[in-house]
C-alpha positions in Angstrom: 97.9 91.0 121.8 98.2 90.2 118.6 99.0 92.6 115.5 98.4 91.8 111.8 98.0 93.4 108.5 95.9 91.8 106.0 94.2 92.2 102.6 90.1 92.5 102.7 89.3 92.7 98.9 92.1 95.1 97.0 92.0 97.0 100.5 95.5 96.7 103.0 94.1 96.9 106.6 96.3 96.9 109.5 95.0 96.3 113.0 94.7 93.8 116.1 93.5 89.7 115.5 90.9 89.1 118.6 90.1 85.8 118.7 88.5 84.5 115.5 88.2 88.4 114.2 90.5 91.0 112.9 89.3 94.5 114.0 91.6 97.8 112.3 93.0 99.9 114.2 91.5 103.3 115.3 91.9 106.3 114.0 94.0 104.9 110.8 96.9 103.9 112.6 99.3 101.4 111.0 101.0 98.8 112.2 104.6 101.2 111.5 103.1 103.9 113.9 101.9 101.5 116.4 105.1 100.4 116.5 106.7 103.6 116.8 104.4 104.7 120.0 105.6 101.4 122.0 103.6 98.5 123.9 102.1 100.6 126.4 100.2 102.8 123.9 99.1 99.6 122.0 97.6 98.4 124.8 95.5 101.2 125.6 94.9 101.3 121.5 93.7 97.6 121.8 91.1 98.4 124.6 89.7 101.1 122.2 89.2 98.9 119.2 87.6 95.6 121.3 85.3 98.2 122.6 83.8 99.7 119.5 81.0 97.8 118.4 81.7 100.1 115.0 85.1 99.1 114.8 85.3 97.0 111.7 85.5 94.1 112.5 85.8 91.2 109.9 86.2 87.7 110.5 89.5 86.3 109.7 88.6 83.3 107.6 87.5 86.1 105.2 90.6 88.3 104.8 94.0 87.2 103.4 97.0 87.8 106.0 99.8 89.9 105.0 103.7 89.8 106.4 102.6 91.6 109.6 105.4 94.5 109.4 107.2 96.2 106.7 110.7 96.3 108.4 113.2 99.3 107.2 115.6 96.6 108.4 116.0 93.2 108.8 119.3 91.5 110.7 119.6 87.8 110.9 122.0 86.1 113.6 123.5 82.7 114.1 123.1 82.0 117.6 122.4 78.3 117.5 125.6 76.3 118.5 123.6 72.9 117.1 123.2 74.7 113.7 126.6 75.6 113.3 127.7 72.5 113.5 125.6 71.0 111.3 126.0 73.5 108.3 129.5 73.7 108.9 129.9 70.0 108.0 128.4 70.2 105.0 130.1 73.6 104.1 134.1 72.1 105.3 133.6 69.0 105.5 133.7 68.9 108.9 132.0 69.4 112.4 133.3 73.1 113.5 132.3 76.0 115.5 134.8 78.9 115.4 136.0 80.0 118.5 134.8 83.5 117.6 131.1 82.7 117.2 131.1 82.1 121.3 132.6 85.9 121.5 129.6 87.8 120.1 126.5 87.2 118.5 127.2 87.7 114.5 124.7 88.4 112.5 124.1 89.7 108.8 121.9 92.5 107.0 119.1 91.0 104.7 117.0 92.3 102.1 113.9 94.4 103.7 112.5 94.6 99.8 111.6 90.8 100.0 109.8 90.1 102.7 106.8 87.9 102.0 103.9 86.6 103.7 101.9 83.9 104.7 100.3 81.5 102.3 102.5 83.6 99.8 104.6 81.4 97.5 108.8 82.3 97.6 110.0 82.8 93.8 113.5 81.3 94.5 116.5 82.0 91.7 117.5 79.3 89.8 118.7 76.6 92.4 119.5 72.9 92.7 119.7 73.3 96.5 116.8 75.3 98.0 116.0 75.4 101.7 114.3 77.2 104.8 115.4 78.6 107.7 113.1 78.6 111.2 113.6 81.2 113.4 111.9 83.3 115.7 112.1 87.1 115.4 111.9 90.2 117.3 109.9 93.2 116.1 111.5 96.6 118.0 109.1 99.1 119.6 109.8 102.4 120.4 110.6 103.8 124.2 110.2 107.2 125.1 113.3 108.7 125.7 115.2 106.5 123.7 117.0 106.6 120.8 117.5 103.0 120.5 121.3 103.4 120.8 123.9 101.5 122.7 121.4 99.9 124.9 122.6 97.6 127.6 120.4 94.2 127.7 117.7 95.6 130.4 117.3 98.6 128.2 117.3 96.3 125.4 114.8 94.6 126.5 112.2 96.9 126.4 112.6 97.8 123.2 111.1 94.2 122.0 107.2 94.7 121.0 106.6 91.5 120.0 107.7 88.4 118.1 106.8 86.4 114.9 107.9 83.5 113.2 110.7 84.2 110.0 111.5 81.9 107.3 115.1 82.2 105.7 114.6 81.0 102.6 118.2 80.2 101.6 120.0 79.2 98.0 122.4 76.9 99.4 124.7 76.7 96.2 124.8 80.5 95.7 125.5 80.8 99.3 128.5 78.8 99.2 129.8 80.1 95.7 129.6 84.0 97.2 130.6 83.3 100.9 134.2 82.2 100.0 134.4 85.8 98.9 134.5 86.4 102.7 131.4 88.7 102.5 128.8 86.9 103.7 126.0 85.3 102.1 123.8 87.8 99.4 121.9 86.4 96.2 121.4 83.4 98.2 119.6 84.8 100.9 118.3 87.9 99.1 115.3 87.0 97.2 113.0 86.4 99.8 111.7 86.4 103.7 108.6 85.4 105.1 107.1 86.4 108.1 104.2 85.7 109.9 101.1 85.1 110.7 101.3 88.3 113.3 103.5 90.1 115.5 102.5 88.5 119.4 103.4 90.9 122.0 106.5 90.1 124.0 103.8 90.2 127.5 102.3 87.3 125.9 105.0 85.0 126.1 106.4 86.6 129.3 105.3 82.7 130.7 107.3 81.1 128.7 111.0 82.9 129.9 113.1 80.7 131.8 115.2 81.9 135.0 118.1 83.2 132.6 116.0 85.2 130.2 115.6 82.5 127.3 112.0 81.9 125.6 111.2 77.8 126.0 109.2 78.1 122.7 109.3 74.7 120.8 109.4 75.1 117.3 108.7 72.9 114.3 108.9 72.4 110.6 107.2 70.2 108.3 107.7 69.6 104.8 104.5 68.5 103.0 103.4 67.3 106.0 106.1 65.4 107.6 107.9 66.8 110.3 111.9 67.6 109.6 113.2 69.4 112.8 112.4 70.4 116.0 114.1 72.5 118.8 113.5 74.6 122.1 114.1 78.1 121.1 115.9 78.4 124.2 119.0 76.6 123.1 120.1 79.7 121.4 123.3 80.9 122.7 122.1 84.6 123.8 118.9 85.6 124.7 117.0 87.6 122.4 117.8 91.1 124.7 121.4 90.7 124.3 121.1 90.2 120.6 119.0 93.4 120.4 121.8 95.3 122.8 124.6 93.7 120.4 122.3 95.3 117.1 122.3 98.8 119.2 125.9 98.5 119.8 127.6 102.2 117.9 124.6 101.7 115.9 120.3 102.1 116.2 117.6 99.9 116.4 114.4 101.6 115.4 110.5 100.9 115.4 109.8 97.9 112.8 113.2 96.1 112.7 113.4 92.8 113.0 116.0 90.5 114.5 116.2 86.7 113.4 117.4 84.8 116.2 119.1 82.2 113.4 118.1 78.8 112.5 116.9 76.4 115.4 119.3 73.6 115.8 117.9 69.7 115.2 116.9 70.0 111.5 115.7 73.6 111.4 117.1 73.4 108.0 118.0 71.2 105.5 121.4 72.5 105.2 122.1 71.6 108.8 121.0 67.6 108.1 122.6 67.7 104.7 126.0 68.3 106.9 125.7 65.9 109.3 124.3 62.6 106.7 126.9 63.8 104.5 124.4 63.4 101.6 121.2 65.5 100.2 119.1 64.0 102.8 116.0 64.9 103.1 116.0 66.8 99.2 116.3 70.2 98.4 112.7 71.7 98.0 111.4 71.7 94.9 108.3 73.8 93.5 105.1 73.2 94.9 106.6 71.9 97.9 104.7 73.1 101.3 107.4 74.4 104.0 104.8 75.4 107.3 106.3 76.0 110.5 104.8 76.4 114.2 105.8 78.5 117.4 104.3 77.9 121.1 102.4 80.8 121.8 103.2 82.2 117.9 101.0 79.8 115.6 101.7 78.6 112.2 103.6 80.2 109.4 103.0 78.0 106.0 103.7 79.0 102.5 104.7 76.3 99.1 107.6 76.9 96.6 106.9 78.7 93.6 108.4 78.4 89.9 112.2 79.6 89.7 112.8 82.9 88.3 115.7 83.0 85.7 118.0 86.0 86.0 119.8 87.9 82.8 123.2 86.2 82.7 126.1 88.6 83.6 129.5 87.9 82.5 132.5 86.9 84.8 135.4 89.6 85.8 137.4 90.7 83.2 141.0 90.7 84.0 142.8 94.1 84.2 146.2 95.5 83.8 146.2 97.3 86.5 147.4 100.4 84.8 148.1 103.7 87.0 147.7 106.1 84.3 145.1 106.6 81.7 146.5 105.6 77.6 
């Protein structure tokens, strides 16, 4: 199956894409409580709507597609050795994986407020060195009996619904300035997501699993047409349950979030390529640039760079005396 939300006039609809056709779904469900009931009840939701010849249905050439969910949380890992390399040659100078990225699979929080969709243009902030990101993502379901806590992988793993395709958008000179504050990256990530063209059911791509639980999914990127990178998704370095179990872990996973497996390796960024020719190679994007990006058994996610949005200036920090007691 495949789930979508989409815009027919000034109307949001949210419902299933069957074949050239979207068709709402009944009873004026979303795609949030879809989510919530699990894949079991979707399925028997599905067969309702491609049986009601009063159903709605539209074609899709005639409605505008929407970022598929509205996440309450989005979590991005970096579980591509090959990428890691890469960006860390640019970042130190240097090829390096840190010994700790082989002992868990780190990931960050990212901003659930930005999340854009497809054909929708990204308003970066004012950058020199914009880039994407290609990943595939996992959408969480909910399981009956299950709080999505501490879930071991098996459990884990059927708390995937489905999967879509995410696009990082990523200042990279931000990013650098804030990460040596040893936080992680923010302002450089935080202005904008995209995700799309639909959530695909995690049945669908059941074929596509190799014998140790990895999705053999090539993915792509081209840049006005010409192709930058390309990688199996199944060179990750954990398989998308065990991320999910690692997200649970003292913590929750709930209907709607997503999970970023990280940028392929093999130029799923520029950053990555910029490392490893020691140079701007290919350029940073610049605005009307087309970024699209394609997943086996996913489809096509494009969307073009917008004009820069200038920010009110801020000044530094001020240096204090460290006083104890109040003048």
């Amino acid at each position: 199956m495949r789930i979508a939300r989409w815009l027919d006039g000034t109307q949001v609809r949210e419902g299933f894409v069957e074949g050239p056709d979207v068709i709402p779904f009944p009873d004026g469900r979303s795609v949030a409580s879809v989510l919530a009931e699990g894949l079991d009840a979707a399925h028997t939701l599905h067969a309702r709507a491609v049986g009601d010849p009063g159903a709605g249905r539209r074609p899709l050439g005639e409605v505008r597609l929407l970022a598929p969910v509205t996440p309450p949380s989005v979590r991005d890992f970096v579980s591509f050795e090959e990428h890691v390399e890469g960006v860390s040659a640019g970042v130190e100078g240097k090829s390096h994986v840190a010994a700790e990225w082989y002992e868990a699979p780190t990931f960050y929080f990212t901003n659930p407020h930005t999340i854009l969709g497809p054909d929708e243009p990204v308003r970066p902030p004012v950058t020199e060195r914009l880039d994407f990101e290609l990943e595939l993502a996992a959408v969480i379901g909910g399981v009956p009996g299950s709080d999505g806590a501490n879930l071991d992988p098996l459990q884990a793993a059927s708390h995937i619904f489905g999967y879509t395709i995410m696009n990082d958008w990523s200042a990279r000179d931000l990013q650098a300035r804030e990460m040596k504050v040893r936080l992680g990256p923010c302002k450089g990530k935080d202005f904008g997501t995209t995700l799309g063209p639909w959530i695909v059911t995690a049945d669908e791509l059941a074929p596509y699993l190799d014998d140790e639980g990895f999705l053999a999914l090539r993915a792509e990127v081209r840049v006005n047409g010409e192709i930058i990178g390309e990688d199996l998704v199944s060179n990750m370095g954990w398989p998308f349950p065990e991320l999910v179990a690692y997200a649970s872990r003292n913590a929750r996973v709930v209907p709607g979030d997503v999970l970023g497996s990280g940028t392929v390796g093999n130029g799923g960024c520029l950053g990555e390529l910029w490392g490893r020719n020691g140079r701007l190679s290919p350029p940073p994007l610049a605005e009307g640039d087309e970024v699209s990006m394609t997943i086996d058994g996913i489809g096509d996610l494009t969307a073009r760079v917008g004009a820069a949005v200038s920010a009110p200036e801020l000044p530094p920090a001020r240096r204090r005396p460290r006083s104890r007691v109040r003048d």
